[in-house]
C-alpha positions in Angstrom: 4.5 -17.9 -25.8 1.8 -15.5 -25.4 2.7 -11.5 -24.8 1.2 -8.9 -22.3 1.7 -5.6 -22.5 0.7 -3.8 -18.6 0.3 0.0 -18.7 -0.1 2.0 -15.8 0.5 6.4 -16.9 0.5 7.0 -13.2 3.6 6.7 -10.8 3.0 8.1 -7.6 1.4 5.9 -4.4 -0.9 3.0 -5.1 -1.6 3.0 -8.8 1.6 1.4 -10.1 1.1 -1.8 -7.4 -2.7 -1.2 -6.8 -3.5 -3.8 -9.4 -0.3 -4.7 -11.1 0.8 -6.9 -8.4 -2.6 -9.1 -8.5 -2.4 -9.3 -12.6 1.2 -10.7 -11.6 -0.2 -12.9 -8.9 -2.9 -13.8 -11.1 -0.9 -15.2 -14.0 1.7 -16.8 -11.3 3.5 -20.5 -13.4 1.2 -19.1 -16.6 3.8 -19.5 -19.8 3.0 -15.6 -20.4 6.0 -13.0 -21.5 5.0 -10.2 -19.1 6.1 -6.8 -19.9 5.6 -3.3 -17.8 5.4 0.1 -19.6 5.1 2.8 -17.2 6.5 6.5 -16.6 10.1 6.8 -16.4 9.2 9.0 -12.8 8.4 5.6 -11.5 12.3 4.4 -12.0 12.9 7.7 -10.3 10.5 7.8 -7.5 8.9 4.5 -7.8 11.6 2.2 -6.3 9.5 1.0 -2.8 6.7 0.2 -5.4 8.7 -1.3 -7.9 9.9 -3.8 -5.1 6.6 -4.9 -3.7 5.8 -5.9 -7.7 9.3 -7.9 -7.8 8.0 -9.3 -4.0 5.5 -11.3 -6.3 7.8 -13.5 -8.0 6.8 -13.2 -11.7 9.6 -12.1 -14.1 8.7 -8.9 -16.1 10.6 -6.8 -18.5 9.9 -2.8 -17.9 9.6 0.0 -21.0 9.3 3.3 -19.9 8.1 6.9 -21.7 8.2 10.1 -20.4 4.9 11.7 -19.2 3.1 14.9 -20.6 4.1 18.2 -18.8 0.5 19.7 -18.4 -0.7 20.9 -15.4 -4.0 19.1 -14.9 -5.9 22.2 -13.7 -9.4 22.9 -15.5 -11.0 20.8 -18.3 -9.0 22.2 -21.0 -5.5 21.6 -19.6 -6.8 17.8 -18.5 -8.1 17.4 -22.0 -4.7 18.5 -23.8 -3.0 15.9 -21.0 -5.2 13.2 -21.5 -4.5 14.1 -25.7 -0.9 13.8 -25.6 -0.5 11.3 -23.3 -2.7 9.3 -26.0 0.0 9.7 -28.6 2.5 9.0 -26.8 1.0 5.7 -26.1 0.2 5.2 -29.3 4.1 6.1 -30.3 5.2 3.7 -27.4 3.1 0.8 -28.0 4.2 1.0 -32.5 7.9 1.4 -31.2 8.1 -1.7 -28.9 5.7 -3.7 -30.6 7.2 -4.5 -33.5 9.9 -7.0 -32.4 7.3 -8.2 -29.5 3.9 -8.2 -31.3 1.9 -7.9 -27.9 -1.2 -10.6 -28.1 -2.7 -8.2 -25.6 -2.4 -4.8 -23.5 -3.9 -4.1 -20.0 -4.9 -0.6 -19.0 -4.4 -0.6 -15.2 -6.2 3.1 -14.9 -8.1 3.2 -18.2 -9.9 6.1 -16.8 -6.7 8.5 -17.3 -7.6 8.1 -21.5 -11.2 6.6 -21.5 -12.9 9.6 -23.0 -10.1 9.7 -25.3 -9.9 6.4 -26.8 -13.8 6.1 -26.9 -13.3 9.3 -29.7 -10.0 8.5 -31.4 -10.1 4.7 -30.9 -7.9 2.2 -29.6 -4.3 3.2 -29.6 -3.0 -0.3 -30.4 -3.7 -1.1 -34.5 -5.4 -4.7 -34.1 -4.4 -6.4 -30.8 -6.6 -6.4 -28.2 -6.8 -4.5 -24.6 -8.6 -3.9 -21.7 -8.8 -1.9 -18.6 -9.0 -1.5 -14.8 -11.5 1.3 -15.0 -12.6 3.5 -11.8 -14.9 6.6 -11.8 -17.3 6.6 -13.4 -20.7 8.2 -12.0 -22.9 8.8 -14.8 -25.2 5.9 -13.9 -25.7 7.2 -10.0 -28.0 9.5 -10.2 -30.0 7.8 -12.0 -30.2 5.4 -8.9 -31.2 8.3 -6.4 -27.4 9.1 -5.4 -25.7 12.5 -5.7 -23.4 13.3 -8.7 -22.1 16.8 -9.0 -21.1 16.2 -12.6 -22.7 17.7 -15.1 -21.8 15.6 -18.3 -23.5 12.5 -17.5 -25.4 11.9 -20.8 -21.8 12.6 -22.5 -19.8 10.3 -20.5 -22.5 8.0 -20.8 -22.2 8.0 -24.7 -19.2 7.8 -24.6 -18.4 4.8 -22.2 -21.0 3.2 -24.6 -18.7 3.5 -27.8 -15.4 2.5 -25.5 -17.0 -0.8 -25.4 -18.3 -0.9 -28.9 -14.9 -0.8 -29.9 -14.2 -4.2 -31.8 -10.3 -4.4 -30.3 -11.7 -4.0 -26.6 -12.2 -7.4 -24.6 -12.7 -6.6 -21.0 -13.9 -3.6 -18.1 -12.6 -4.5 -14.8 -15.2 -2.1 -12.7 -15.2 -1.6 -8.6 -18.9 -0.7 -8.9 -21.3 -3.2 -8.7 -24.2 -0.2 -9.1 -23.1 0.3 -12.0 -22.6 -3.6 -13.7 -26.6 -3.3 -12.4 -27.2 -0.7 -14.2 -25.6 -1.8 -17.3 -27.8 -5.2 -16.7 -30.9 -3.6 -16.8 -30.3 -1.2 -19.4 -29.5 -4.1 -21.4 -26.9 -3.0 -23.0 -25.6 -5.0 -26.0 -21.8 -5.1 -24.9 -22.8 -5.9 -21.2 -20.6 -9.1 -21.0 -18.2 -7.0 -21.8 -18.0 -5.4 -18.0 -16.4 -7.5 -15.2 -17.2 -6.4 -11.3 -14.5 -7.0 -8.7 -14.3 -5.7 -5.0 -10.9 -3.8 -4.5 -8.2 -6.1 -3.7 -6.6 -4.6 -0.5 -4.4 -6.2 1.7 -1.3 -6.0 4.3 2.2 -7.5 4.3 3.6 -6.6 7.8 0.9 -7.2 11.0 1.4 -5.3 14.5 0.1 -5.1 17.4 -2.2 -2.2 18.6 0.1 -0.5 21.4 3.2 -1.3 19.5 2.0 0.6 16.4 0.9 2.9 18.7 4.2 3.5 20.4 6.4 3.4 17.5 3.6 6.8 16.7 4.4 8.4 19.6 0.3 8.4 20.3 -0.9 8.0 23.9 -3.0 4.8 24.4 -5.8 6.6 25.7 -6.3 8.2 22.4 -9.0 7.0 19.7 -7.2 7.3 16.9 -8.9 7.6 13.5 -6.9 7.9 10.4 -7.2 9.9 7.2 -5.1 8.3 4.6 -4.4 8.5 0.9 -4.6 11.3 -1.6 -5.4 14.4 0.9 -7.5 16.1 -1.2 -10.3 18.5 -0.7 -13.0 15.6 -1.2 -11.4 13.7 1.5 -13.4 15.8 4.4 -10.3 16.9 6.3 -11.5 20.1 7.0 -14.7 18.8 7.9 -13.4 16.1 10.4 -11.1 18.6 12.3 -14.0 20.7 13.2 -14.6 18.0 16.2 -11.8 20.0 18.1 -14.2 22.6 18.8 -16.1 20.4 20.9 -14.4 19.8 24.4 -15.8 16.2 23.6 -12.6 15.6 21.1 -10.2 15.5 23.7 -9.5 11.8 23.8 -9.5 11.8 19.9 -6.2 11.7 18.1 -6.5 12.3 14.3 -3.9 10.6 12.2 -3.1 12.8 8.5 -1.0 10.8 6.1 -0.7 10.9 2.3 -0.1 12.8 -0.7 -1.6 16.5 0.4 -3.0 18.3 -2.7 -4.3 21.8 -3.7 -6.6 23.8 -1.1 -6.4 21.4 1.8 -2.2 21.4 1.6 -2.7 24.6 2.3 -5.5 24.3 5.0 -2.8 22.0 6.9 0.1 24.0 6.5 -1.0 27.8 6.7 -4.3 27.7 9.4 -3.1 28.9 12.9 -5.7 26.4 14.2 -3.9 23.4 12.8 -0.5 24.4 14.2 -2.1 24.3 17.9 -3.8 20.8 17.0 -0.5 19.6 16.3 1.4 21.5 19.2 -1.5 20.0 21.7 -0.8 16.2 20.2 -4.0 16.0 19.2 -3.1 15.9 15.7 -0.1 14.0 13.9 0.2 14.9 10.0 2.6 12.9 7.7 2.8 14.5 4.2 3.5 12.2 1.1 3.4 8.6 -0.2 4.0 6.0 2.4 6.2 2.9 2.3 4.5 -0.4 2.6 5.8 -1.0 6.2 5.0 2.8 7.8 1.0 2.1 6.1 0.8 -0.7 7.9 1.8 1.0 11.4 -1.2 3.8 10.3 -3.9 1.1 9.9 -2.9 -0.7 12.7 -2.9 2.1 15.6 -6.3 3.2 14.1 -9.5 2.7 15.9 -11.1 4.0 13.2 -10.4 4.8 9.2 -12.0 8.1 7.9 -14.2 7.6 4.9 -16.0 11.3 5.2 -15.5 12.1 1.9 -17.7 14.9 0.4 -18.8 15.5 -3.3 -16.9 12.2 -4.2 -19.2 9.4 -5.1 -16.9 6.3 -6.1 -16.0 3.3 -4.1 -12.7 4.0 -1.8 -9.5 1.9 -2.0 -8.8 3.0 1.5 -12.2 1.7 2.5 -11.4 -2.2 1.4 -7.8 -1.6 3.0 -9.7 -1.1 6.5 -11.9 -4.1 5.8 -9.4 -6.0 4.8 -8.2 -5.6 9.1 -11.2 -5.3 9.8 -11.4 -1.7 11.0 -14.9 0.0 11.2 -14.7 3.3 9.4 -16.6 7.1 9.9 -18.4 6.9 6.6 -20.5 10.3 4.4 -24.1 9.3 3.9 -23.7 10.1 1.0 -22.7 8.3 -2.3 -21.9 5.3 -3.6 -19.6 4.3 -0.7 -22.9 5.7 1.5 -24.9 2.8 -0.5 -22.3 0.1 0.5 -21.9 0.9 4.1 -26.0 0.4 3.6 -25.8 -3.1 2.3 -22.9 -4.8 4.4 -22.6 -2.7 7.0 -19.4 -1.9 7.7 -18.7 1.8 9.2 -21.0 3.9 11.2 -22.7 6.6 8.8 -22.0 10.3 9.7 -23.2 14.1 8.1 -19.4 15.1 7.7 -20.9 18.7 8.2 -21.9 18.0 11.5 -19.3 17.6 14.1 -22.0 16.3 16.8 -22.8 13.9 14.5 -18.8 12.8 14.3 -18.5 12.9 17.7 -22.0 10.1 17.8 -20.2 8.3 15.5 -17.1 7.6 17.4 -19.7 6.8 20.7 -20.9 4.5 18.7 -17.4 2.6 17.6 -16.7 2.9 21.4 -19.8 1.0 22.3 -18.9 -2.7 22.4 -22.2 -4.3 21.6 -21.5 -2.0 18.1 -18.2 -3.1 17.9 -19.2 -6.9 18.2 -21.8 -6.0 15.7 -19.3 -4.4 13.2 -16.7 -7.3 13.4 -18.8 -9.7 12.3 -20.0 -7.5 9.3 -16.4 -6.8 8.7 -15.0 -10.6 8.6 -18.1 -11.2 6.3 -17.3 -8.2 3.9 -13.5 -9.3 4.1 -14.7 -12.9 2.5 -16.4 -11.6 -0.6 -13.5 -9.0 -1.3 -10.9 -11.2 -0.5 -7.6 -10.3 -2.8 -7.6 -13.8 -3.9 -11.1 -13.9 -5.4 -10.0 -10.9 -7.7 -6.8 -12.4 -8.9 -8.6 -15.7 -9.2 -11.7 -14.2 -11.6 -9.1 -12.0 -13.5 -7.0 -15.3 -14.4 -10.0 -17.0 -15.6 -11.4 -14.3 -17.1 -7.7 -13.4 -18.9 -7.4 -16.9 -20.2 -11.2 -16.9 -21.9 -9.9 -13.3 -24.1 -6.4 -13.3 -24.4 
């Protein structure tokens, strides 16, 4: 019977089921030993997560190692995390190994030790691995779309020699800019790069004024919803700038995520925010969600906020709106700028303006817009349907493995 060895370095929100659950789905009745090595946090913390991968039905056997203590604050600290959580890999992978003999490993965020890797080389002798790899811009602008990174010709290079490495089977990307890239470039390990729309979907369906009501948010209200990671990229600062216009009054704004670094503080300390929350017109809901409570979010919302600035990746938030087939506020700007572009499937904004915000949501309200949207929606939804990923991965699994 064949091994895999599934790593995921991450434990909090979506990375530990973002793409392990469809690798289980994927190799659902396939006589494979499945085995899970992630952060001991996750047995910790991780429990609602570790369910929805149990959900799927696929027996698995869990190893766990204990992750770096580095604060991930500049380039050197990230660079002497990204190091040592290497070697501990590395240490990992020799220990349990050697009474399993793994016939290959699967890097579910490959971008955590990408750079690394592409220096040291793989981390696991002879067997073979590959990666679910997200982030990477150095292609964009040359394609006309802003990048405020400055290493591109290094991080070019050095995705190069990742897949030059002989042990390396398999990029899953969520770009499709950047598979075209490769393409033209004509790059010799190009069939070495797999594109695949973000698999995004819901387990628990409600109603509009239930979700609504179990909220506490008046039905009046057009609610949009800022969810995820709430960083400083995520344009939360940006979006609550509508409030100044007496035009925002039937707009509810729902916060809800993980709250990091400047904007954290932006929620919790500004004088302004407190009276946005005092007046309703606000609700905020710090940290990782459970399964259920996401889907209430998604499913009051009239709207999903995708005005991120300085941040030009594709958005796992984005594909969980399509996948209701929720418009979103998009940036035009970035790769999610260029998307919106070809299917058409959020009304583009300038974050920095809040008239133009304020257009935006006209424009949601307007229902020949709205019939427009759902039919781009339900088309989108088709073509990033969870079940073509976990169908293209199998395929593509059984061809390397």
């Amino acid at each position: 019977m064949k091994k895999l060895l599934i790593i995921e370095t991450e434990y909090e929100g979506h990375y530990l089921t973002g793409y392990i659950k469809y690798i289980l789905r994927a190799l659902k009745g396939k006589k494979i030993k499945i085995f899970l090595l992630i952060s001991e946090k996750t047995i910790k913390y991780g429990k609602g997560a570790l369910k929805i991968l149990t959900d799927e039905g696929v027996s698995y056997n869990i190893e766990t190692f204990k992750t770096p203590t580095v604060n991930k604050t500049n380039f050197i600290s990230l660079t002497i995390y990204q190091l040592k959580l290497y070697f501990l890999v590395k240490r990992k992978f020799n220990q349990i190994n050697r009474k399993n003999n793994f016939d290959h490993v699967i890097f579910t965020s490959i971008q955590r030790l990408d750079k690394i890797i592409s220096i040291f080389g793989s981390p696991f002798n002879k067997t073979k691995f590959s990666g679910v790899f997200l982030g990477l811009k150095f292609h964009l602008g040359k394609l006309n779309i802003k990048s405020t990174s400055t290493n591109h010709f290094l991080s070019e290079y050095l995705f190069k020699r990742l897949l030059n490495i002989r042990t390396f089977s398999k990029v899953i990307v969520n770009d499709y800019l950047l598979k075209k890239y490769i393409f033209k470039k004509k790059w010799k390990k190009k069939n070495k790069v797999l594109f695949l729309h973000d698999p995004k979907e819901f387990n628990f369906i409600f109603k509009k004024n239930y979700s609504l009501n179990k909220l506490g948010i008046p039905k009046n209200k057009f609610v949009i919803l800022v969810y995820g990671a709430i960083i400083n990229s995520k344009g939360v600062m940006e979006l609550l700038k509508i409030y100044t216009n007496k035009s925002s009054k039937n707009i509810h704004c729902l916060i809800v995520g993980k709250q990091i670094g400047s904007t954290k503080k932006f929620l919790y300390r500004n004088k302004f925010i407190k009276k946005l929350i005092n007046n309703k017109q606000i609700s905020i809901y710090d940290n990782w969600q459970t399964e259920k409570k996401e889907a209430l979010f998604f499913h009051a919302s009239d709207a999903i906020w995708i005005g991120y600035k300085n941040y030009p990746f594709p958005s796992g938030v984005l594909y969980q709106a399509v996948s209701l087939k929720k418009p979103s506020l998009i940036s035009n700007e970035g790769f999610i700028n260029e998307l919106n572009k070809k299917h058409k499937i959020g009304i583009s904004i300038d974050i920095y303006n809040p008239k133009s915000i304020l257009d935006g949501v006209k424009k949601l309200k307007n229902s020949k817009n709205k019939s427009f949207l759902t039919k781009s929606l339900s088309t989108f939804s088709k073509i990033s349907d969870p079940r073509i990923w976990a169908k293209t991965f199998k395929n593509t699994f059984e061809k390397i493995i």
